[in-house]
PyMOL Python script that loads the backbone (N, CA, C, O; Angstrom):
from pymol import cmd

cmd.read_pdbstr("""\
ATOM      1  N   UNK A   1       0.841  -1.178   0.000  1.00  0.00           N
ATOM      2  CA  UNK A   1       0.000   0.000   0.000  1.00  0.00           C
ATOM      3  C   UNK A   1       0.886   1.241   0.000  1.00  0.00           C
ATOM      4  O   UNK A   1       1.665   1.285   0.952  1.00  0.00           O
ATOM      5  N   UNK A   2       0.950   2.476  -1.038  1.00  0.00           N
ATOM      6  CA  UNK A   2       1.564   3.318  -0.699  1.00  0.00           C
ATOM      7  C   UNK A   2       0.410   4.641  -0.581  1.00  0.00           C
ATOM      8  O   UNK A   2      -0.730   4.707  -1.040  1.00  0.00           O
ATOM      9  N   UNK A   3       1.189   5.635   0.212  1.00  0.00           N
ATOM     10  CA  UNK A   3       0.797   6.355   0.672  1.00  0.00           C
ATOM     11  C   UNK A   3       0.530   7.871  -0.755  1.00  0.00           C
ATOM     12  O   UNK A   3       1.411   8.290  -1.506  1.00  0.00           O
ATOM     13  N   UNK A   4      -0.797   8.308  -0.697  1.00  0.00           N
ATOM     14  CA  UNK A   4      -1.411   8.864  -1.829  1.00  0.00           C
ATOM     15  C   UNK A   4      -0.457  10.336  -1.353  1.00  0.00           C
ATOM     16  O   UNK A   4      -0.206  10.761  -0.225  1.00  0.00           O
ATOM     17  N   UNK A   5      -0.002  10.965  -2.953  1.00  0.00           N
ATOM     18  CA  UNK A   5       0.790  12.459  -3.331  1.00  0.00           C
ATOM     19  C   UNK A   5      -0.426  13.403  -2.863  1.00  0.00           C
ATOM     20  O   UNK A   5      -1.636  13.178  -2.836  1.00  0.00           O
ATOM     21  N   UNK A   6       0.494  14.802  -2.418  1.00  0.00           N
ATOM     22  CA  UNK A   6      -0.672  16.091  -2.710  1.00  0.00           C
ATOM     23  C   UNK A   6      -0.610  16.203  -3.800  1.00  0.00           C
ATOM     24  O   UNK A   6       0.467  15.766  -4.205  1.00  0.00           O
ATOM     25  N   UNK A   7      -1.317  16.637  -4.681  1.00  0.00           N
ATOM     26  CA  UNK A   7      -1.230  17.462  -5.756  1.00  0.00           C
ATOM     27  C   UNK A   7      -0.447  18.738  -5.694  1.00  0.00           C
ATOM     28  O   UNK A   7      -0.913  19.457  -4.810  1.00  0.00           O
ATOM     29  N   UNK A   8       0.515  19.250  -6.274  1.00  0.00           N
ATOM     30  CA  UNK A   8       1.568  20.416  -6.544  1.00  0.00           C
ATOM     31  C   UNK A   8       0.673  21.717  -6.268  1.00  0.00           C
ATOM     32  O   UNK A   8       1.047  22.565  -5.458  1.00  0.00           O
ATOM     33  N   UNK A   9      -0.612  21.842  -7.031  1.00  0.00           N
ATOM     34  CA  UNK A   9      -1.264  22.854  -7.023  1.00  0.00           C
ATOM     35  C   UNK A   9      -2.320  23.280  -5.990  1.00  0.00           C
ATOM     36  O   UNK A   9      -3.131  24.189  -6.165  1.00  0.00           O
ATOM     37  N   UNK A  10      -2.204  22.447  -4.797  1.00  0.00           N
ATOM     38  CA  UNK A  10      -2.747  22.721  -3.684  1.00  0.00           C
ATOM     39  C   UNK A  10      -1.418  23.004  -2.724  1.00  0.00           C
ATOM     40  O   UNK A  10      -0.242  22.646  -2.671  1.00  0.00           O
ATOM     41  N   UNK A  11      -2.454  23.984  -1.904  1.00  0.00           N
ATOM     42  CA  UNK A  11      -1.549  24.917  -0.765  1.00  0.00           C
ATOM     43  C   UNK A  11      -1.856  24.199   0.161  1.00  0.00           C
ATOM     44  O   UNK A  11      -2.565  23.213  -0.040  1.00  0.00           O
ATOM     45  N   UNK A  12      -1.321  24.572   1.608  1.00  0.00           N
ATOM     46  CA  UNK A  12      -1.579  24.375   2.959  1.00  0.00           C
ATOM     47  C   UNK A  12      -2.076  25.474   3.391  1.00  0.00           C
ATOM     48  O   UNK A  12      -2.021  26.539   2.776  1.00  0.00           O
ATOM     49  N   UNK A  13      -2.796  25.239   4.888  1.00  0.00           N
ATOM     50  CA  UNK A  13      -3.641  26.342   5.510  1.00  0.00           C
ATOM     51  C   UNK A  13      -2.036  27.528   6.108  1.00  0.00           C
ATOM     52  O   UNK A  13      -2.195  28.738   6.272  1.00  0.00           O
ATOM     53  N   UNK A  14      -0.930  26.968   6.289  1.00  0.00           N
ATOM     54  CA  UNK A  14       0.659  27.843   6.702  1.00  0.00           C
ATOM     55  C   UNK A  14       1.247  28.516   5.472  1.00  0.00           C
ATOM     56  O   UNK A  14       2.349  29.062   5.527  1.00  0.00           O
ATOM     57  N   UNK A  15       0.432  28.478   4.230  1.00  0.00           N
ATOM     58  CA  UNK A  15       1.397  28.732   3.174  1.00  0.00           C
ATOM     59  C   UNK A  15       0.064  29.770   2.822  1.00  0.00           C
ATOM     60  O   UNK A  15      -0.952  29.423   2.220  1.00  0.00           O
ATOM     61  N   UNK A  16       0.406  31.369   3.459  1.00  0.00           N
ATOM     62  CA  UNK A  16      -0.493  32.311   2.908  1.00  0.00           C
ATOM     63  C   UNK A  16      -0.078  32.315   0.839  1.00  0.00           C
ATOM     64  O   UNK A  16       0.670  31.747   0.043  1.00  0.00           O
ATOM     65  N   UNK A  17      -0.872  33.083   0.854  1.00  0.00           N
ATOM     66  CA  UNK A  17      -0.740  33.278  -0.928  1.00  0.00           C
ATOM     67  C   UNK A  17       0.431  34.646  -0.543  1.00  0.00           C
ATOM     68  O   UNK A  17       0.650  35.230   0.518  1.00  0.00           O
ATOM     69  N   UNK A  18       1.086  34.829  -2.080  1.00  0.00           N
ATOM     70  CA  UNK A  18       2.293  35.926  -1.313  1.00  0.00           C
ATOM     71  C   UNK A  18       1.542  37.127  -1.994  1.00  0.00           C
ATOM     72  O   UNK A  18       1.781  38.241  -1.528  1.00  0.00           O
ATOM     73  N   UNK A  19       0.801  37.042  -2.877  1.00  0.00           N
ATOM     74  CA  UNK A  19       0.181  38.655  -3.090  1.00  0.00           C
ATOM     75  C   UNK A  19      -0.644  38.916  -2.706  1.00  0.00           C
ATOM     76  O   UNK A  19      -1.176  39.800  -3.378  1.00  0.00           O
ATOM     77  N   UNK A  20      -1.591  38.424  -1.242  1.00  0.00           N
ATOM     78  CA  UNK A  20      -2.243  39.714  -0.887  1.00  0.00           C
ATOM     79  C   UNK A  20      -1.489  39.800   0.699  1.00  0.00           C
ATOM     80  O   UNK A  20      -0.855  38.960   1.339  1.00  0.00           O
ATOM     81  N   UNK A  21      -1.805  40.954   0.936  1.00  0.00           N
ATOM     82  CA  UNK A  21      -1.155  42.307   2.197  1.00  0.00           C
ATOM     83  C   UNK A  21      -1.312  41.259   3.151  1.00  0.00           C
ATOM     84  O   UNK A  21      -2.257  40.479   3.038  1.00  0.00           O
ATOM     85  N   UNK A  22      -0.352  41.140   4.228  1.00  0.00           N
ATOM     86  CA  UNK A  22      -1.068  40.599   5.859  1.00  0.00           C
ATOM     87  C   UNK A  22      -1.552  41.561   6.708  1.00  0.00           C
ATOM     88  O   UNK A  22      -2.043  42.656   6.434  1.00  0.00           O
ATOM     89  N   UNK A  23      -1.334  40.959   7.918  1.00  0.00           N
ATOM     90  CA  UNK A  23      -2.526  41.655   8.989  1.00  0.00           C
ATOM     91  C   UNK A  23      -1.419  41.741  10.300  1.00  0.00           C
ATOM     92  O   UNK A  23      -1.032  40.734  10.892  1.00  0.00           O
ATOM     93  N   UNK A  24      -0.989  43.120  10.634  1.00  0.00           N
ATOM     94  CA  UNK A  24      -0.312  43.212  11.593  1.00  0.00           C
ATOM     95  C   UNK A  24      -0.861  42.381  12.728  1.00  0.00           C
ATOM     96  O   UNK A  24      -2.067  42.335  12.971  1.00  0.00           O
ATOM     97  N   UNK A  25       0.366  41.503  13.651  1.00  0.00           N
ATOM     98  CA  UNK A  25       0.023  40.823  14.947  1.00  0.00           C
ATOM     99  C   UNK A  25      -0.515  41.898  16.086  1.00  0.00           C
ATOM    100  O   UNK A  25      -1.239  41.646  17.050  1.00  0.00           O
ATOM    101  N   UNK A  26       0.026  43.112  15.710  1.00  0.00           N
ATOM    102  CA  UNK A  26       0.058  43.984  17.169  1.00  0.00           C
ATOM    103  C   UNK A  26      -1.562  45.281  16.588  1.00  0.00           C
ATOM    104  O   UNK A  26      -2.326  45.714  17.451  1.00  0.00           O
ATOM    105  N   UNK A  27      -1.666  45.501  15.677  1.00  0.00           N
ATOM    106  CA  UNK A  27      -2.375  46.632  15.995  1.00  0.00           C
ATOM    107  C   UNK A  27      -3.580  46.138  15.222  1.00  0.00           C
ATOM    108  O   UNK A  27      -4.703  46.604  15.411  1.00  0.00           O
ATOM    109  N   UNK A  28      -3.326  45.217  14.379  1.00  0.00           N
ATOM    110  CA  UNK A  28      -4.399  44.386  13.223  1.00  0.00           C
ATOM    111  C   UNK A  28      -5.007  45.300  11.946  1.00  0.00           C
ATOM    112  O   UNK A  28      -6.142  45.255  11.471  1.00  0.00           O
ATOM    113  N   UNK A  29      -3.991  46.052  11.594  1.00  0.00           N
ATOM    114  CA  UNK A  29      -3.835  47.109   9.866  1.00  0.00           C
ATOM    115  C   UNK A  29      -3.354  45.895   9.057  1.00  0.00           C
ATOM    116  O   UNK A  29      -2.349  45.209   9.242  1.00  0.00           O
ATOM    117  N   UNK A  30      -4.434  45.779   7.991  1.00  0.00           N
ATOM    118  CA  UNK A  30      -3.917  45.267   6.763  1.00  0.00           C
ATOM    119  C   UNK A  30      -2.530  45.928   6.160  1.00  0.00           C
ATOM    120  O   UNK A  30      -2.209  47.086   6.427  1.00  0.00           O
ATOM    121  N   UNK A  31      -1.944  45.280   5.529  1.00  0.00           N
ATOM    122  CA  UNK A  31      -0.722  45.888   4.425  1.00  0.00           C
ATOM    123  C   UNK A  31       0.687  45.320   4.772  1.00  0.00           C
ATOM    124  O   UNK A  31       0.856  44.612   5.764  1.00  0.00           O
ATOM    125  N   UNK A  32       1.143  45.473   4.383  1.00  0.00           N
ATOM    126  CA  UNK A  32       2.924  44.620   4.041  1.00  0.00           C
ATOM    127  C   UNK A  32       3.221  44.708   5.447  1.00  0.00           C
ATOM    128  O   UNK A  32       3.418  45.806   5.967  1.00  0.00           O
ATOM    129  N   UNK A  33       3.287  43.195   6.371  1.00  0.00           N
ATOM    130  CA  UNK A  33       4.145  42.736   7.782  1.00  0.00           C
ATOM    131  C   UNK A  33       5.451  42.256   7.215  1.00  0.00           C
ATOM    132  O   UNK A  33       5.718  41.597   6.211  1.00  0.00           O
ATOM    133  N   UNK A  34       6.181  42.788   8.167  1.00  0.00           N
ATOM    134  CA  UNK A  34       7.790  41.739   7.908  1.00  0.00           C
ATOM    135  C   UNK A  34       7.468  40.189   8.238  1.00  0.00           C
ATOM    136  O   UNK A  34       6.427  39.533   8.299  1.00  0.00           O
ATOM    137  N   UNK A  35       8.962  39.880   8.440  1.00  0.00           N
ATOM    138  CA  UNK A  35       8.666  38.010   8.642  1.00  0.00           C
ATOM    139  C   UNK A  35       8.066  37.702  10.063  1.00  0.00           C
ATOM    140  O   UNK A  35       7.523  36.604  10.185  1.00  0.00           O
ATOM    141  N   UNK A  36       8.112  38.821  11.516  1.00  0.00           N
ATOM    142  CA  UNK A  36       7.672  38.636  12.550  1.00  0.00           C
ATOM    143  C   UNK A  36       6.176  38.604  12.395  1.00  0.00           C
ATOM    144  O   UNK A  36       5.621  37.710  13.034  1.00  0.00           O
ATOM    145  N   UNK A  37       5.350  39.461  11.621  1.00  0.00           N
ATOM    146  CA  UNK A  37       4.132  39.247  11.441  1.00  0.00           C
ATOM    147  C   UNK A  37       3.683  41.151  12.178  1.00  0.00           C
ATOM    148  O   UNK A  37       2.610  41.608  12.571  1.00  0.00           O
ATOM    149  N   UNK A  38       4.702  41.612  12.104  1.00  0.00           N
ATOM    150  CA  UNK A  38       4.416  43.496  12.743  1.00  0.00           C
ATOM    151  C   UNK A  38       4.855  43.872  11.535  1.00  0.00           C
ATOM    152  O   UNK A  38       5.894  43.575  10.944  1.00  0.00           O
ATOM    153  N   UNK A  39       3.217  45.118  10.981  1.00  0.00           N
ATOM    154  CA  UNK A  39       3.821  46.169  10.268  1.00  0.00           C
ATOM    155  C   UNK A  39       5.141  47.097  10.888  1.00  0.00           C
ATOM    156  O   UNK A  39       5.633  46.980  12.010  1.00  0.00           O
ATOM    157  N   UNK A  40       5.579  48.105   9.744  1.00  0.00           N
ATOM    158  CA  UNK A  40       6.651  48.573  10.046  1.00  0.00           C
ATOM    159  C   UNK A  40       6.534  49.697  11.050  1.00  0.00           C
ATOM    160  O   UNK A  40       7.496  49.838  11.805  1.00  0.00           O
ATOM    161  N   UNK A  41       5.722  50.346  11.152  1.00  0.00           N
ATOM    162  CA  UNK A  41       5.142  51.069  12.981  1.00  0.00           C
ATOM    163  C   UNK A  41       5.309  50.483  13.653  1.00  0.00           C
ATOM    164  O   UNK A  41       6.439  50.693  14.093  1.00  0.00           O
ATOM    165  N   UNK A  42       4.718  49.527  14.254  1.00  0.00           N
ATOM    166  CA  UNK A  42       4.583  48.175  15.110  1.00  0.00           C
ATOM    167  C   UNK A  42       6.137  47.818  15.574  1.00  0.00           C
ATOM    168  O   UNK A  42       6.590  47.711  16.713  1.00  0.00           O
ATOM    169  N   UNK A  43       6.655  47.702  14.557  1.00  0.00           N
ATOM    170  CA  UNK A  43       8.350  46.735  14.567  1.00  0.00           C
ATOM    171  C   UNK A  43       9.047  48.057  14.931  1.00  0.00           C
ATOM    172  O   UNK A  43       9.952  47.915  15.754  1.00  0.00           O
ATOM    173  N   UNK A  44       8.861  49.115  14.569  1.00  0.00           N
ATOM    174  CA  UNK A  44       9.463  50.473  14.676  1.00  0.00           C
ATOM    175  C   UNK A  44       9.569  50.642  16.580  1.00  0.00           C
ATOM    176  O   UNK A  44      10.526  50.805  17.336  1.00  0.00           O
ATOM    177  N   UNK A  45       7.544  50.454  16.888  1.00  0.00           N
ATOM    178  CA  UNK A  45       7.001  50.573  18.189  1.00  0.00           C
ATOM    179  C   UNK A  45       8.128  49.800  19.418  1.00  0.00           C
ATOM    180  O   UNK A  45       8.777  50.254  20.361  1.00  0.00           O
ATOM    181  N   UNK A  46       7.996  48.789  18.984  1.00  0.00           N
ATOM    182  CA  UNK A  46       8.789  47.575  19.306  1.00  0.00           C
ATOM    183  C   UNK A  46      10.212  47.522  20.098  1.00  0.00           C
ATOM    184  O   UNK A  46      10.464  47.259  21.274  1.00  0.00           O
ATOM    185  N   UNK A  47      11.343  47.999  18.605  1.00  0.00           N
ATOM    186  CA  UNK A  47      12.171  48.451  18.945  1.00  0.00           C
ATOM    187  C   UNK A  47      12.383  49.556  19.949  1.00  0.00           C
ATOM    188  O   UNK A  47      13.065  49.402  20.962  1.00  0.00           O
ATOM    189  N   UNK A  48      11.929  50.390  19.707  1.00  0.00           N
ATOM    190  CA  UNK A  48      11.727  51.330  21.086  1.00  0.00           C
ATOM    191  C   UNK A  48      11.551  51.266  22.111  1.00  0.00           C
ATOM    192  O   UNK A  48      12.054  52.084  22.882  1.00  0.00           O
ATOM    193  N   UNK A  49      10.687  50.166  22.571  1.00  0.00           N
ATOM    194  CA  UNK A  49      10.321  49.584  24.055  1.00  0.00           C
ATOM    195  C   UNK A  49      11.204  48.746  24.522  1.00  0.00           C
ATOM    196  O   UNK A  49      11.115  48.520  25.729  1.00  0.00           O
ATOM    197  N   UNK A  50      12.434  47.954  23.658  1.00  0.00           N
ATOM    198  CA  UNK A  50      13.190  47.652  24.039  1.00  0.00           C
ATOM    199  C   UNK A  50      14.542  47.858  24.496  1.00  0.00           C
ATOM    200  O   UNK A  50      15.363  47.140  25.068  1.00  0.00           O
ATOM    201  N   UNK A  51      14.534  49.343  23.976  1.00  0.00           N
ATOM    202  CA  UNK A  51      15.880  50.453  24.418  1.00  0.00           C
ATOM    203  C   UNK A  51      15.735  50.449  25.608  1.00  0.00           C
ATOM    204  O   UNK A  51      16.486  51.112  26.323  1.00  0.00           O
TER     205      UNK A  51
END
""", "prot")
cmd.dss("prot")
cmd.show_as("cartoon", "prot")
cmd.util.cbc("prot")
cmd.orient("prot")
């Protein structure tokens, strides 16, 4: 018995699509997050609180 392929052209629920915008973790604004998942305010915010 072997074990059945995905098909190539199906995604996973971890594999967002890469062209549309994400959703900041911290303030929840649509539009371009870095790889942490914080827009660039947020990551900006961030850094600051950690000085």
């Amino acid at each position: 018995m072997t074990d059945p392929t995905i098909p190539s052209d199906q995604t996973t629920a971890e594999d967002p699509p890469k062209d549309q915008p994400g959703v900041c973790l911290r303030c929840g604004a649509s539009g371009p997050v870095g790889d942490d998942g914080f827009c660039a305010k947020c990551e900006k915010a961030l850094e600051q609180a950690c000085l």
